[in-house]
C-alpha positions in Angstrom: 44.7 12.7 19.9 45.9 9.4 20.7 42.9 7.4 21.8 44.7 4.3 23.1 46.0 6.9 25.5 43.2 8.6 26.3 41.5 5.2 27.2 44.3 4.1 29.4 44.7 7.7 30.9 40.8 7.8 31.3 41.2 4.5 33.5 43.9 5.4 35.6 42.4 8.4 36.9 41.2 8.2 40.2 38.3 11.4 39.3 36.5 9.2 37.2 35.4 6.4 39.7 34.5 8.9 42.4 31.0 9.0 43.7 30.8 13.0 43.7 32.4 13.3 40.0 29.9 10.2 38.8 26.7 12.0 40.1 27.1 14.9 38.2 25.2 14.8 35.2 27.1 15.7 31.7 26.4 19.0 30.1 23.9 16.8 27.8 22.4 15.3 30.7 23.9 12.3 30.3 24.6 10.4 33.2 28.0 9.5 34.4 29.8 6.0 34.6 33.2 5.1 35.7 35.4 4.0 32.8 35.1 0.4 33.5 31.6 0.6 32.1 32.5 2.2 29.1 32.9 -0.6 26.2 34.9 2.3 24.1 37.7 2.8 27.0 37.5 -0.9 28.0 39.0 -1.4 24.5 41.2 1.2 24.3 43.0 0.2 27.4 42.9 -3.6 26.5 45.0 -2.7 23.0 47.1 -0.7 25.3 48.1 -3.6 27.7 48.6 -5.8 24.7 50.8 -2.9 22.9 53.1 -2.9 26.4 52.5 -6.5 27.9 55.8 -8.3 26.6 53.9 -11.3 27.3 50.8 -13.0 27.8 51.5 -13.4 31.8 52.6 -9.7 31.7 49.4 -8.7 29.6 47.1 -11.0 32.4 48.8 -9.2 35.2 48.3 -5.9 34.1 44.5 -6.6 33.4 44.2 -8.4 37.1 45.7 -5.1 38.7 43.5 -3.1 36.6 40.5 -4.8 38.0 41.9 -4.5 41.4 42.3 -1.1 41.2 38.9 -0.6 39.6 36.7 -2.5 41.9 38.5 -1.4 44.9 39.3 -4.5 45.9 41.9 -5.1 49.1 43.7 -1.7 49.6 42.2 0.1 47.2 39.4 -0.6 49.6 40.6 1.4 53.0 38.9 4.4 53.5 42.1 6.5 53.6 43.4 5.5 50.2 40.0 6.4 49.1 40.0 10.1 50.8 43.8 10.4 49.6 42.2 9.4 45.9 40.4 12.9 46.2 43.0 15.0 47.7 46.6 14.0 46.1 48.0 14.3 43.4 47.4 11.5 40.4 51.4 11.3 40.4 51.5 11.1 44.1 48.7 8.4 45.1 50.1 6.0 42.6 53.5 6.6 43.8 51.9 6.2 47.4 49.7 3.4 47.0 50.6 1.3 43.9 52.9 -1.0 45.6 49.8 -3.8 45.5 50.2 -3.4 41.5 53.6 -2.5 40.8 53.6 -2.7 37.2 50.2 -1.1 36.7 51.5 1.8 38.7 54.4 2.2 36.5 52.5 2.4 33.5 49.5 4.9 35.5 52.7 7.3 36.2 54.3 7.6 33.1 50.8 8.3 30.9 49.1 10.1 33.6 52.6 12.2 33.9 52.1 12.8 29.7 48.7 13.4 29.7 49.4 16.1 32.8 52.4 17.5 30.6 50.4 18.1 27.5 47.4 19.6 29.8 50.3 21.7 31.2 51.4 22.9 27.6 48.1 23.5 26.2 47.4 25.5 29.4 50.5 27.9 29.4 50.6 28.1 25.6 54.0 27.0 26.3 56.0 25.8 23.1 58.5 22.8 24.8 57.0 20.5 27.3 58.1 21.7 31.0 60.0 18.6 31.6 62.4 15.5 30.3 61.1 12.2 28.5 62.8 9.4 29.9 63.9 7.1 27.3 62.0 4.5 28.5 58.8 6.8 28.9 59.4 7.6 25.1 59.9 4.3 24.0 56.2 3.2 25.4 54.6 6.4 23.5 56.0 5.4 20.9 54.6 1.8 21.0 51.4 3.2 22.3 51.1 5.8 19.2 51.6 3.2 16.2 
């Protein structure tokens, strides 16, 4: 398992910062906490951004987005975007409502559409991946995995 991934996955997905999902106690009893609260994924997805930030104005916009997205701040705020957080698709809501952090929502597609795939896989047993890597989406696993 790539844990850079997992952090950056684990961030970008909307389950983990809902209020039902948090107040369900872990099998261990161990309470919930969104991912932002989590020193482990906070670092994970901070050697992410600085794996895909070309720059260090690319790396600082991804990490403002990020906190955008994670404190609910402007849009992220509206109470439809939250119901639609809870019943669409991952692929879908970030397709829908990532326009306020366009690059952000780029990267939230192409892991989230990984991590979905490999679910997928595991799932059906299947032996190929049920769809096509992009070039581009290969290139950033790649950068992501070394």
């Amino acid at each position: 398992m790539n844990i850079t991934m997992h952090c950056l996955g684990f961030s970008l997905n909307l389950l983990f910062y809902d209020s039902k999902y948090l107040n369900v106690e872990t099998p261990g009893g161990v309470a919930r906490r969104t991912p932002n609260q989590d020193q482990e994924v906070i670092a994970g997805f901070l050697k992410a951004f600085d794996r895909l930030g070309e720059d260090e104005n690319k790396k600082t916009d991804l990490r403002r987005q990020l906190v955008k997205f994670q404190n609910k701040q402007g849009m992220f705020r509206t109470t439809h975007v939250r119901i639609d957080a809870i019943t669409m698709g991952l692929i879908s809501w970030w397709s829908t409502y990532g326009s306020k952090t366009p690059e952000l929502a780029e990267i939230a597609i192409r892991v989230l559409s990984q991590l979905i795939a490999v679910i997928q896989q595991r799932e059906c047993g299947a032996l190929t991946l049920t769809f096509t890597i992009s070039k581009e989406t290969d290139s950033m696993l790649r950068v992501l995995t070394n």
